[in-house]
N, C-alpha and C positions, 0 to 999 in steps of 0.2 A: 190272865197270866200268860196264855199263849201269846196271843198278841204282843204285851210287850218282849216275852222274851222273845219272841221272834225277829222284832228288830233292837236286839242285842246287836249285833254284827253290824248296821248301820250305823246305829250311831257312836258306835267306836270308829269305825272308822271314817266319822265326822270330825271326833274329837282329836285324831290323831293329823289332820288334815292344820287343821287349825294350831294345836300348837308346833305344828313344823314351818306355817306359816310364819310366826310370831318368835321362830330360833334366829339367835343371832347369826348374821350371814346368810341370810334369809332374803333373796329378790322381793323387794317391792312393788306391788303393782303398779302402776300408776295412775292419775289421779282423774276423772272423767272431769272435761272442761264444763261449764255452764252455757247452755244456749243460749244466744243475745237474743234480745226480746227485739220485736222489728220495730223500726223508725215511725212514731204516729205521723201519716199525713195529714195535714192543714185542711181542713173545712173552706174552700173556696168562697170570697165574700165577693158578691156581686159592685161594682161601683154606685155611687151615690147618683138618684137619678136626680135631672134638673125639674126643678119644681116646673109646674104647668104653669103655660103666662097665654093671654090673649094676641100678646105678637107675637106669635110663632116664625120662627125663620127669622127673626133680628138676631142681631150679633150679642154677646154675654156683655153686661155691661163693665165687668173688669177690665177685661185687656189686657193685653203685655204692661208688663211691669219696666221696662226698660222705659229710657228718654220720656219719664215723664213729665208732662207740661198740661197746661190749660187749654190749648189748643189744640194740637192734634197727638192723638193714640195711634197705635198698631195694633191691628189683629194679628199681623201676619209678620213678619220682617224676613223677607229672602237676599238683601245684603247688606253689608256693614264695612266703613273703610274711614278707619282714624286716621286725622292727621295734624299736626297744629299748624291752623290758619295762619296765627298771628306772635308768635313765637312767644309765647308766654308759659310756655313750658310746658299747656294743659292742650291734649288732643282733641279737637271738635268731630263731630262725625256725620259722614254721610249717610243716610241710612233709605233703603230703599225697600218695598211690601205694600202691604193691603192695611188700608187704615182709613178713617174719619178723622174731614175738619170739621173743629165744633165752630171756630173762630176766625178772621182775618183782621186781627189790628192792624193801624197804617204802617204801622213801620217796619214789618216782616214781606220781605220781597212774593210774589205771587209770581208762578209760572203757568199756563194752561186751564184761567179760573174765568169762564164766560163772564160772574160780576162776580163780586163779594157777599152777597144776600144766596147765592146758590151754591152750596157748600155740598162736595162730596161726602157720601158715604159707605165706606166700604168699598171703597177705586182703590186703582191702585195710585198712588202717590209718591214722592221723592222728597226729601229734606234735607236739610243742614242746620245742626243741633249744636250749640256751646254747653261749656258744663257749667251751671249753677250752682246754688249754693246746697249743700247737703246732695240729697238726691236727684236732684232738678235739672232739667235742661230749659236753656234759652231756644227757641225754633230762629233761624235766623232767616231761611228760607225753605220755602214749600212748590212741589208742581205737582199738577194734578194731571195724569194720563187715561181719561174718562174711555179708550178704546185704545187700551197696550197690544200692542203684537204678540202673539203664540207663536207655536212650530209651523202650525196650520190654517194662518189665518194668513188673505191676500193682503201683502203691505202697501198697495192702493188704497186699502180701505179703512188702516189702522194705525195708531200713533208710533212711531220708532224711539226710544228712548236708545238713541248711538253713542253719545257718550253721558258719563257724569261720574267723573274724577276726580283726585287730586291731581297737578301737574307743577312741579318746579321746573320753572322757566328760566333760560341764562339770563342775566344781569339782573335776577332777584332774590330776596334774602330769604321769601316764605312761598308754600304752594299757593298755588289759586287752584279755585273749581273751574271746569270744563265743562259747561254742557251743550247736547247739541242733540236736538229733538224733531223728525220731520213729521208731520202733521199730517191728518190726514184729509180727505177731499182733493179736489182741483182746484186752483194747482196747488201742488204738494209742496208746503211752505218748508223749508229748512230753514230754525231757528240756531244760532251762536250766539252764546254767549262767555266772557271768561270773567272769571268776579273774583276782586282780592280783599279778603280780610284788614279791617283798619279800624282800630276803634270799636270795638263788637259790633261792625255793621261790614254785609258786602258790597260793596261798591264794582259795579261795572269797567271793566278797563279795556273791552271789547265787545262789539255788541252787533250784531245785524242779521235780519230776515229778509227770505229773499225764494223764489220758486227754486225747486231744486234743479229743474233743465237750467237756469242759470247761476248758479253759484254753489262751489265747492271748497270746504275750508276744510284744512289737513294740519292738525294739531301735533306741536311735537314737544319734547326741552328748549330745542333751541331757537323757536320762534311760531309763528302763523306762515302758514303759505294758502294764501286766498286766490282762485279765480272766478272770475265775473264776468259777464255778457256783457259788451258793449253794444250799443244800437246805432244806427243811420237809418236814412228814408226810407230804404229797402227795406226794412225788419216791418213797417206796415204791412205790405202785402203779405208778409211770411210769417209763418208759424213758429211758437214763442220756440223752438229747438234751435231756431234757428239765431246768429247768430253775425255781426260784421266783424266782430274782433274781440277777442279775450285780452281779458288786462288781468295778468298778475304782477301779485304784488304778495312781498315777504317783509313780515310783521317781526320786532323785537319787542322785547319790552323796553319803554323807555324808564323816564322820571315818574308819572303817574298811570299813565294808559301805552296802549301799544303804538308804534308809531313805524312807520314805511321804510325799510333797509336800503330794497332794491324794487325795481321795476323792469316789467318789459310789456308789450304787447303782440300777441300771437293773432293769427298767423305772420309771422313778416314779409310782403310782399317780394318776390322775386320770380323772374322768369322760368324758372324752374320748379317751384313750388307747387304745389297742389293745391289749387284754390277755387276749387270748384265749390265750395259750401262755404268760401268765407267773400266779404265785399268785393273784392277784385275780381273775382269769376263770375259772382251774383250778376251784378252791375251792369253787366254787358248784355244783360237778357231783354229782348224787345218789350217785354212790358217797362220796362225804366226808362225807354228811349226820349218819352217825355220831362220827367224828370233831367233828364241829360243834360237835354236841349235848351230847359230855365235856365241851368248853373252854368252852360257853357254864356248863355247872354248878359249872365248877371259876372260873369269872369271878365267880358269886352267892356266892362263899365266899371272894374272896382280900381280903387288907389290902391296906392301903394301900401298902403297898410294890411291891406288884407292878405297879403302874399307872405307876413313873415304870421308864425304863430304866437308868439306874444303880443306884439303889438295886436292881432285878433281877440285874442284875450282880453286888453285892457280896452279895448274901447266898446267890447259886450259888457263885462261889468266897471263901472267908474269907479267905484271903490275898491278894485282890488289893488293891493300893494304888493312889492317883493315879487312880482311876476316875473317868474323862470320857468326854460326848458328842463325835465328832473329827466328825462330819458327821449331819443329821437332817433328815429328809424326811417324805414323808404316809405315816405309816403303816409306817415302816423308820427304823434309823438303824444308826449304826456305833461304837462305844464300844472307849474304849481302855483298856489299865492295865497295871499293872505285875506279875507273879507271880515268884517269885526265878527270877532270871536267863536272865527272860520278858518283854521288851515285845510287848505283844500286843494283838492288836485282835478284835474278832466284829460281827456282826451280828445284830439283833432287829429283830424285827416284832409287827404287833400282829395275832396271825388273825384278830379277828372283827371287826372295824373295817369298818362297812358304808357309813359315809358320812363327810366331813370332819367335825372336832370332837366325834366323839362318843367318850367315855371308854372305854378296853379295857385288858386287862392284854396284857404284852410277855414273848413268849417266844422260845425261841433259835434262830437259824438256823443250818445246819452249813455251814462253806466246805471245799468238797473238796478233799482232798489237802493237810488241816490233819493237823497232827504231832499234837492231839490234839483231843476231842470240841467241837463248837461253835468255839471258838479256834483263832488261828494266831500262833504266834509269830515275831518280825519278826528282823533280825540287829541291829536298833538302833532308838531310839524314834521315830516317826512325829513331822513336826517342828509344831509347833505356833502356833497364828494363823494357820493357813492354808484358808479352806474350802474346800469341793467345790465341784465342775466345774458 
């Protein structure tokens, strides 16, 4: 009884707490929020490993899934460049990476493939892809770059892939590809080529390899500007940099292949000229004094035909037709003509020619990396009324 009555006084005034709580007009406490329970983090799942195989370090046999065909895959693809070839409204594509050829049937072009029995794998390589039917691509062409150039490798000793594009060219309807690849070893081959879509195949519409100290071809819209090494006697004793006279020459496109705008040939001899490193300053050097001395005996004995350049022309080849002067300078010119199912151009000069105007007979120069001796034949004729540069 103590006890409770003792806390008589507390718990009244418990009870009187609570119902003044509960009077109307009475502040409400307010309501304690719920603690958010924390976000469960995810149990980290390791990737699936690749099963164990006895060729270890081959490549996964799936592959990129892109441009698939029978012949060759990618492991890798580091670029891509749609374009349509052949205006059928579907873009083909260039596509360039690390990849296997399984295959080379005949009618897909090869660039850079010692045979066709020794098939890259995991090179790097180059192609040109049509779109097939469903998923599919057609390979239309392939190169193979078995020692591509890095940041850090010496480019003596390694293949350059310099160009390989689309390019629309003036007075044509569709791009062509562009490629231009220098090779490696000595001497260092610079290959050109320009290939136009026709028919789902590419066909060549310019084309030539050639040492890089002699020949440079400058790709543009609005045409080729190619130069080239010409030779004479001198160029035996001398080293291939060297050089009697550059022939350029500016490419359009014509009808089917590229064909000769304009012409000239460099250096052009004048008194004032710099021509220490070209034939006319060579020439005069006492090792050629021999040399000199034949062409001056064989000049007191020639007719008169050998003094004009055409008539020199037609009587070195008998079948040539439509032999014309296409560009003539002091002391050089460039003559064209016809041989079956050869437009073709050369260059003559005149070796002993020591001062303007004075009479010399005209003999042949060789342009390097002509298909045959002195001449080159063109893929179409060289167009006419147009002179040099």
């Amino acid at each position: 009884m103590t006890r409770l009555l003792g806390r008589g006084p507390a718990l009244g005034a418990a009870a009187f707490l609570v119902c003044a709580a509960f009077a109307p007009g009475a502040p409400v406490p307010p309501t304690p929020r719920p603690t958010a329970a924390p976000t469960p983090i995810p149990t980290p799942v390791p990737p699936e490993r690749v099963p164990s195989s006895l060729h270890k370090g081959s490549v996964s046999g799936k592959g990129l899934a892109r441009y698939e065909n029978p012949y060759i895959s990618f492991s890798k693809i580091t670029r891509v460049e749609e374009a349509d070839l052949d205006n059928d409204g579907a873009a083909e594509a260039l596509v360039e990476g690390i990849g296997t050829v399984r295959s080379l049937p005949p009618w897909m072009l090869a660039v850079g493939f010692v045979s066709r029995a020794r098939l890259p794998f995991e090179n790097p390589i180059f192609a040109v892809f049509q779109k097939g039917k469903g998923s599919d691509w057609n390979p239309l062409l392939v190169g193979h770059l078995p020692l591509r150039c890095s940041q850090t490798d010496d480019p003596s000793k390694c293949d350059q892939l310099e160009t390989f594009r689309t390019v629309l060219f003036r007075f044509d309807d569709r791009p062509q590809v562009a490629l231009q690849i220098v090779h490696a070893g000595e001497p260092r081959l610079v290959e050109t080529q320009i290939l136009r879509m026709d028919h789902g195949r590419l066909d060549p519409t310019f084309s030539i390899t050639a040492p890089k100290s002699a020949i440079e071809v400058t790709i543009s819209p609005d045409g080729l500007t190619r130069r080239i090494a010409v030779d004479t006697f001198i160029n035996k004793e001398l080293p291939p940099r060297y050089r009697s006279f550059t022939l350029v020459s500016n490419f359009v496109f014509g009808e089917r292949k590229f064909r000769i705008l304009s012409e000239s040939v460099e250096p052009e001899w004048s008194e004032h000229a710099d021509t220490d490193l070209a034939y006319w300053g060579l020439v005069r050097q006492p090792v050629f004094a021999p040399d000199l001395a034949r062409i001056a005996e064989r000049q007191k004995k020639a007719e008169a035909w050998a003094f004009d350049p055409v008539e020199t022309v037609k009587r070195r080849f008998v079948d040539a037709k439509d032999v014309r002067v296409g560009v003539k300078q002091v002391g050089v010119a460039v003559v064209e003509f016809e041989r079956p199912g050869c437009p073709a151009h050369l260059v003559v000069y005149q070796p002993l020619r020591p001062a303007e105007g004075e009479k010399s007979i005209w003999d042949f120069a060789t342009i390097r990396a002509a298909e045959e001796p002195a001449y080159e034949c063109l893929g179409e004729a060289p167009l006419r009324g147009v002179g040099g540069q």
